[in-house]
C-alpha positions in Angstrom: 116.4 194.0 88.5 114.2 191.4 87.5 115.3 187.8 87.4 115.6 185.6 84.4 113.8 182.7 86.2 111.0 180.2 83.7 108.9 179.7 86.4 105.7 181.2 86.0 104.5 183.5 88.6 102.2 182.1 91.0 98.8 182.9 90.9 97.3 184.1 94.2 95.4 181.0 96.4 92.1 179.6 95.2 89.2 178.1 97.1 90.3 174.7 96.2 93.5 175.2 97.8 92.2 176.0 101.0 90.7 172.4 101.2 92.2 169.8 103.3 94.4 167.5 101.3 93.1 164.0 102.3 94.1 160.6 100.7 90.8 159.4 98.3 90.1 156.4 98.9 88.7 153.8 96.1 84.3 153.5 95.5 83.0 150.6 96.3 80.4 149.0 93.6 77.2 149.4 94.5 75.0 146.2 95.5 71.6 145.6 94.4 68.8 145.3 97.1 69.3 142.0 98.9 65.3 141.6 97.7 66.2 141.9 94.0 68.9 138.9 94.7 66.4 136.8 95.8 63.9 137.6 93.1 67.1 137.0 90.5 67.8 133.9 92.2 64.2 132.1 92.2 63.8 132.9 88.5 67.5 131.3 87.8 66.4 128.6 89.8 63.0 128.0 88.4 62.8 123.9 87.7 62.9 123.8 83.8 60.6 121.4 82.0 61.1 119.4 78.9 59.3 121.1 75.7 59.2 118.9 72.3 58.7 121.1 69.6 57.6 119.4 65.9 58.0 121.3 62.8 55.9 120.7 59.4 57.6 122.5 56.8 55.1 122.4 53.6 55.1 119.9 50.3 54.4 123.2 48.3 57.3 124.0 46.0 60.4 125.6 47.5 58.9 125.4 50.6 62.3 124.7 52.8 64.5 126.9 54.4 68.2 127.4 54.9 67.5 130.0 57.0 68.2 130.4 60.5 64.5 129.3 62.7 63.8 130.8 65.9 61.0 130.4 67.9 59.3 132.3 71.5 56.4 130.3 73.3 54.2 132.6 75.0 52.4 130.8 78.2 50.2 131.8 81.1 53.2 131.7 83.4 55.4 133.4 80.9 57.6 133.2 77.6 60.7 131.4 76.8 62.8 134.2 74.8 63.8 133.8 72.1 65.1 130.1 71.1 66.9 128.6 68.1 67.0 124.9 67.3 69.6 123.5 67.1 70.0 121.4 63.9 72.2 118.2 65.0 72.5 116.5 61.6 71.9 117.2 57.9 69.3 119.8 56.8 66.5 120.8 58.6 63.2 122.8 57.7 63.4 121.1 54.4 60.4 120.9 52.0 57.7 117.6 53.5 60.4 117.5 56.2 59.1 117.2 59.8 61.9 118.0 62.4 61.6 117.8 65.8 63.6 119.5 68.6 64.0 119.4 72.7 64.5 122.2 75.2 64.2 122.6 78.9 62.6 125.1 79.6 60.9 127.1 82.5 57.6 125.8 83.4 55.3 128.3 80.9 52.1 126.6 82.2 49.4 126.6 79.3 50.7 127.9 76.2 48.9 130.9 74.4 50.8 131.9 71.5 54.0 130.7 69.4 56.0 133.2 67.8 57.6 131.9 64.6 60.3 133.1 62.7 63.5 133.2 59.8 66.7 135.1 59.4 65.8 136.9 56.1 69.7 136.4 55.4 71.2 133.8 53.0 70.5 132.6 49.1 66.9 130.5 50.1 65.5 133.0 53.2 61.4 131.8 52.5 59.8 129.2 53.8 56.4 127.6 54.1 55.6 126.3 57.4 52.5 124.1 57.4 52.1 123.5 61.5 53.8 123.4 64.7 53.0 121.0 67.3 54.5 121.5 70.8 54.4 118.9 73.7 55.0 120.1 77.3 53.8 119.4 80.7 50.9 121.5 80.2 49.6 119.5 77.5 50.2 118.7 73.5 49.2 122.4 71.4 49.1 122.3 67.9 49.4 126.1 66.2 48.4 125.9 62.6 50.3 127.9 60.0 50.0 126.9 56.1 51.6 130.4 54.9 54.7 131.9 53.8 57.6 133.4 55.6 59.1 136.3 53.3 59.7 139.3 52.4 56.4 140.1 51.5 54.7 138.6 54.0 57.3 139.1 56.8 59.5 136.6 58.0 57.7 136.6 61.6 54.5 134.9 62.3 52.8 134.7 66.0 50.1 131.8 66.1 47.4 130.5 68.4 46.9 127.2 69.7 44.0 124.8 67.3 
């Protein structure tokens, strides 16, 4: 008679059965080349530099900003990413206003090119920038502007050294 058991029949053995059953044991995480460590290492080390940066926001009409200013300086050594001053008191990048900021900085040697840009975001996003001057090691580089950032223009300018 059959029985009345709720155990399912078992199925016949498998490949996978037939394997030894050992205890895993946990992966280690992988480590990067001990070359790559150094290489991470030096940059994170490099001796930073002092970079004064002067902004010359325009007398033109509603030429400030309350938007948010970033900059990139692009040197024969390298770039600095992406940087935001910091504003420490009051308004900055106002119309006639002339604000200048500190960084350290890795040494970028001589400068070739300043990237210049806004956060299109908020009520007063445009801004007319008349020059940049930036003081460094390498020497004093003044990057002329005199034009618009907005939405027509762009809010992103990359300029050459005068």
């Amino acid at each position: 008679p059959p029985s009345s058991s709720s155990n399912p029949p078992k199925s016949p053995p498998g490949k996978l059965d037939a394997l030894p059953k050992a205890p895993l044991k946990p992966l280690e995480p992988l480590k990067p080349p001990a070359d790559a460590l150094k290489s991470s290492d030096a940059a994170a080390s490099a001796a930073k530099v002092e970079y004064k940066l002067k902004f010359e926001t325009s007398s033109r009409p509603f030429a400030g900003t309350d938007a948010e200013v970033w900059f990139e300086l692009i040197g024969e050594k390298g770039t600095s990413g992406k940087q935001i001053p910091q504003a420490t008191a009051g308004k900055h990048f106002q119309r006639t206003s002339v604000d200048t900021f500190d960084f350290q900085l890795a040494d970028l040697g001589k400068l070739k090119h300043l990237k210049v840009g806004t956060d299109p975001k908020g009520k007063g996003p445009d801004w007319h920038l008349s020059v940049v001057t930036v003081t460094s090691p390498a020497g004093s580089f003044v990057f002329m502007c005199g034009e618009w950032f907005d939405k027509k223009r762009g809010y992103e300018k990359t300029l050459a050294p005068k």
